[in-house]
C-alpha positions as a Markdown table, in Angstrom:
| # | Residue | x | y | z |
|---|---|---|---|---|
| 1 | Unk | -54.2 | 52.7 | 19.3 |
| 2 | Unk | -55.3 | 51.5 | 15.8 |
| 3 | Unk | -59.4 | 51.0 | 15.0 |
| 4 | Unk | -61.2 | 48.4 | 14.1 |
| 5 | Unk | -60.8 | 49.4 | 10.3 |
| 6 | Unk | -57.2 | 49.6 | 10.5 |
| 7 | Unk | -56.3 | 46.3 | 12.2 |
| 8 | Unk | -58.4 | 44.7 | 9.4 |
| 9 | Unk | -56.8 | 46.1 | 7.1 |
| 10 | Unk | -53.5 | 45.9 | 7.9 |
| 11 | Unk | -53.9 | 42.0 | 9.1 |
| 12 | Unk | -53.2 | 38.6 | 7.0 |
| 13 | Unk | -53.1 | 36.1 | 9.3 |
| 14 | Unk | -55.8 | 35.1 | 12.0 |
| 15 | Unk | -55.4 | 32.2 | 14.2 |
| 16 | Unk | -58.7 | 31.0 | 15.1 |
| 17 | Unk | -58.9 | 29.4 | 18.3 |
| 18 | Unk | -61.9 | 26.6 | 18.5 |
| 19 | Unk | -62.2 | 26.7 | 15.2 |
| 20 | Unk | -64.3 | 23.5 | 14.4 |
| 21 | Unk | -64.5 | 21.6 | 11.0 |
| 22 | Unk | -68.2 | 21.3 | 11.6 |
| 23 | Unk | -69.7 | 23.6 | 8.7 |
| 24 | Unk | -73.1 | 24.3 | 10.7 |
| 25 | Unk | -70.8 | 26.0 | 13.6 |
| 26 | Unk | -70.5 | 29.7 | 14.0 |
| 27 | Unk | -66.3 | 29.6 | 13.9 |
| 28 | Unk | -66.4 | 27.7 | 10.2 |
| 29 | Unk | -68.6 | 29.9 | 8.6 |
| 30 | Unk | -67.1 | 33.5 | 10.2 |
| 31 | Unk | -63.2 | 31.9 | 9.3 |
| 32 | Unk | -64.7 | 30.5 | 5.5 |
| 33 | Unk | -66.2 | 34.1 | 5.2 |
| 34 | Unk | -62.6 | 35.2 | 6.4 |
| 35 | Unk | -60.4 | 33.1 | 3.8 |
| 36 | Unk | -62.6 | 34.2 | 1.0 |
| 37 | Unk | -61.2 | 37.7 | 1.9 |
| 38 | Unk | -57.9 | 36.8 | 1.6 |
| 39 | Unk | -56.9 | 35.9 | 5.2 |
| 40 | Unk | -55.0 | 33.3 | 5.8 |
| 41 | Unk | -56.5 | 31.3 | 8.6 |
| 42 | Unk | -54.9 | 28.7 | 10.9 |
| 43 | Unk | -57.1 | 26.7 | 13.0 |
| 44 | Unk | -56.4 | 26.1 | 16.5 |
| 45 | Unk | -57.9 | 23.0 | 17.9 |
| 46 | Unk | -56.8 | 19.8 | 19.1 |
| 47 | Unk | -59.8 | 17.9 | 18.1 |
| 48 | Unk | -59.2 | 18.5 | 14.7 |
| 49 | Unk | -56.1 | 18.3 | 12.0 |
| 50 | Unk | -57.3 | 20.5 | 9.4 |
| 51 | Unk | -59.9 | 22.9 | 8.7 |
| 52 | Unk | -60.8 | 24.8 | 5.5 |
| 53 | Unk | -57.8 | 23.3 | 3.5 |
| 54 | Unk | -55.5 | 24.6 | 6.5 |
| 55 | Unk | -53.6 | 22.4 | 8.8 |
| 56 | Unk | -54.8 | 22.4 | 12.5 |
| 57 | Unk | -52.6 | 23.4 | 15.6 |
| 58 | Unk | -52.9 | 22.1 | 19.0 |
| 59 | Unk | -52.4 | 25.2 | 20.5 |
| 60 | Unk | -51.0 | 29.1 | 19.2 |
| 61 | Unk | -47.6 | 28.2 | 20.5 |
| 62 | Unk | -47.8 | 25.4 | 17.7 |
| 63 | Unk | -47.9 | 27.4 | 14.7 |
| 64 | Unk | -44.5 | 28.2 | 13.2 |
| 65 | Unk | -45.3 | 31.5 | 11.1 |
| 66 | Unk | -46.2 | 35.5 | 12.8 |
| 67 | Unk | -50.5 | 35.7 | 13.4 |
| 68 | Unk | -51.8 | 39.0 | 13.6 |
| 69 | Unk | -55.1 | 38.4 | 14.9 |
| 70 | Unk | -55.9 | 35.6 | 17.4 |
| 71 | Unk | -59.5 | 35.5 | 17.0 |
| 72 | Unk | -61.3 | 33.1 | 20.2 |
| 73 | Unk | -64.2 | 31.4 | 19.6 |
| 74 | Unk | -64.1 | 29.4 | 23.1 |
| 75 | Unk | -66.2 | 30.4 | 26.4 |
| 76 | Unk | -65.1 | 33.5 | 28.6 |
| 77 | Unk | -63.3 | 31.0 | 31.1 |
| 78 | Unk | -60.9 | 30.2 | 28.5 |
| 79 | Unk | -59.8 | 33.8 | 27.3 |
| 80 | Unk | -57.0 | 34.1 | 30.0 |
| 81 | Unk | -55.1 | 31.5 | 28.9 |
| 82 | Unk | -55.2 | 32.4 | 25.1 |
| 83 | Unk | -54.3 | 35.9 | 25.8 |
| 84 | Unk | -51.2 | 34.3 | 27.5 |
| 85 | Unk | -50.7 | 32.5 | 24.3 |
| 86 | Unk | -51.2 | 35.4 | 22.0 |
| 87 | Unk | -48.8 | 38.0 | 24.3 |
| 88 | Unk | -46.2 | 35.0 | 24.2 |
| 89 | Unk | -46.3 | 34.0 | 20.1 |
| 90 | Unk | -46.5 | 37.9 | 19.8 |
| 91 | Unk | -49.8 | 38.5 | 18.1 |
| 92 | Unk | -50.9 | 41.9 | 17.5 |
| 93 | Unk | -54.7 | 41.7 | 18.4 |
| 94 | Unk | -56.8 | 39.3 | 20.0 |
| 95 | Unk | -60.5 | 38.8 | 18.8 |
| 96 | Unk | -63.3 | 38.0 | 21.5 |
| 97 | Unk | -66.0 | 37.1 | 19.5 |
| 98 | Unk | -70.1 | 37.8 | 20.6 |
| 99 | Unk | -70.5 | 37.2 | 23.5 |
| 100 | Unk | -67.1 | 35.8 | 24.8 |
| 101 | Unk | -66.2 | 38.9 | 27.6 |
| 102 | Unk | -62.8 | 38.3 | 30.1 |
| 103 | Unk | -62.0 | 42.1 | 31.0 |
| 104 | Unk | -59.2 | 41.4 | 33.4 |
| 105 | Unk | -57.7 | 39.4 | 30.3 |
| 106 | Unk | -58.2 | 42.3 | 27.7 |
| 107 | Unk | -56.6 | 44.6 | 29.9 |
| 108 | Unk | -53.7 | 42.3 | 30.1 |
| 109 | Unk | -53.8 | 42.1 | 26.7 |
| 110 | Unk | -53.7 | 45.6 | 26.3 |
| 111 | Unk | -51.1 | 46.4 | 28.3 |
| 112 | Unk | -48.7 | 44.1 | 26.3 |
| 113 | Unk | -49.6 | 46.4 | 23.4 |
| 114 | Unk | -52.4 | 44.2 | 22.1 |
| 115 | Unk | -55.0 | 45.8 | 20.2 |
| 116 | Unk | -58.5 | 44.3 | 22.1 |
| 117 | Unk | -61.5 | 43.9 | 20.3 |
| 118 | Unk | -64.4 | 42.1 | 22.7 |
| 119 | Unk | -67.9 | 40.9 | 22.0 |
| 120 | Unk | -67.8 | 41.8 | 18.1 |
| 121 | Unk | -67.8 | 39.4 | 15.5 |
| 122 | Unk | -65.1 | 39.7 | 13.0 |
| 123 | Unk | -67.2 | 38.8 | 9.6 |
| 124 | Unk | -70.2 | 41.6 | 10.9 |
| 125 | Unk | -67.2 | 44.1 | 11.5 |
| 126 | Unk | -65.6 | 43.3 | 8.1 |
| 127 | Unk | -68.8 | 43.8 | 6.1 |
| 128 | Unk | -69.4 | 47.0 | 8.2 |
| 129 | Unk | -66.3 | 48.7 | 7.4 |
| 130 | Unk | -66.5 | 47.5 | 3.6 |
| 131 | Unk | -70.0 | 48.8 | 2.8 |
C-alpha cells in the first residue's frame, strides 16, 4: 500500500465532494489551499455550478476526466455511497476528512484497491509532509 506522502505526491486531480462556494466553509478553504498547490480540483455538488474557477458536477459519475483522490467533505452517513462512486469512476483514493468515519465503507474501499485515508484533513497532511 502507498503512504500518505506518496498518494500526495503522486496525485493531480481531487474531486471534492460537498465542496461549497461559501468561502467561510471548511471544504473551500482546504480545496483553495489545494489548487494553490497545483491540484486540480473538481467540485462535486449539485447546489452549486462552479467553485474556485472550476465547473461543478452533480455527482463523481458526472465528471468526464480520471480523479485520483475523491476527497468527502459530507457527514459519515453519506460515505457509502461516494465510495460506490469513487470504486465505479475508478479513483485511486478516497479522502474522509476530520471527523467523517464509515469503516464498513473504507474497507470496501480498500478491497477495490483504494488507498483509504479517514479522519485526516488533507491541507494539515500536506503541510505535514512538506515541512
Amino acid at each position: 500500500m502507498p503512504s500518505i506522502e506518496q498518494v500526495l505526491r503522486e496525485s493531480k486531480t481531487i474531486a471534492v465532494v460537498g465542496l461549497s462556494g461559501k468561502p467561510m466553509r471548511a471544504s473551500y478553504g482546504v480545496s483553495e489551499y489545494m489548487q494553490r498547490q497545483g491540484y486540480r480540483i473538481i467540485p462535486v455538488n449539485p447546489m452549486e455550478s462552479e467553485v474556485l474557477g472550476e465547473k461543478a458536477y452533480a455527482s463523481l459519475e458526472d465528471i468526464p476526466e480520471p480523479v485520483d483522490i475523491v476527497d468527502i467533505f459530507r457527514r459519515s452517513e453519506f460515505v457509502p455511497d461516494i465510495v460506490d462512486a469513487a470504486i465505479r469512476i475508478g479513483a485511486k483514493a478516497v479522502w474522509m476528512q476530520e471527523e467523517v468515519i464509515h469503516e464498513e465503507a473504507a474497507e470496501k474501499a480498500r478491497q477495490a484497491g483504494l488507498f483509504v485515508i479517514m479522519d485526516r484533513c488533507i491541507l494539515k497532511e500536506h503541510r505535514r509532509l512538506r515541512a
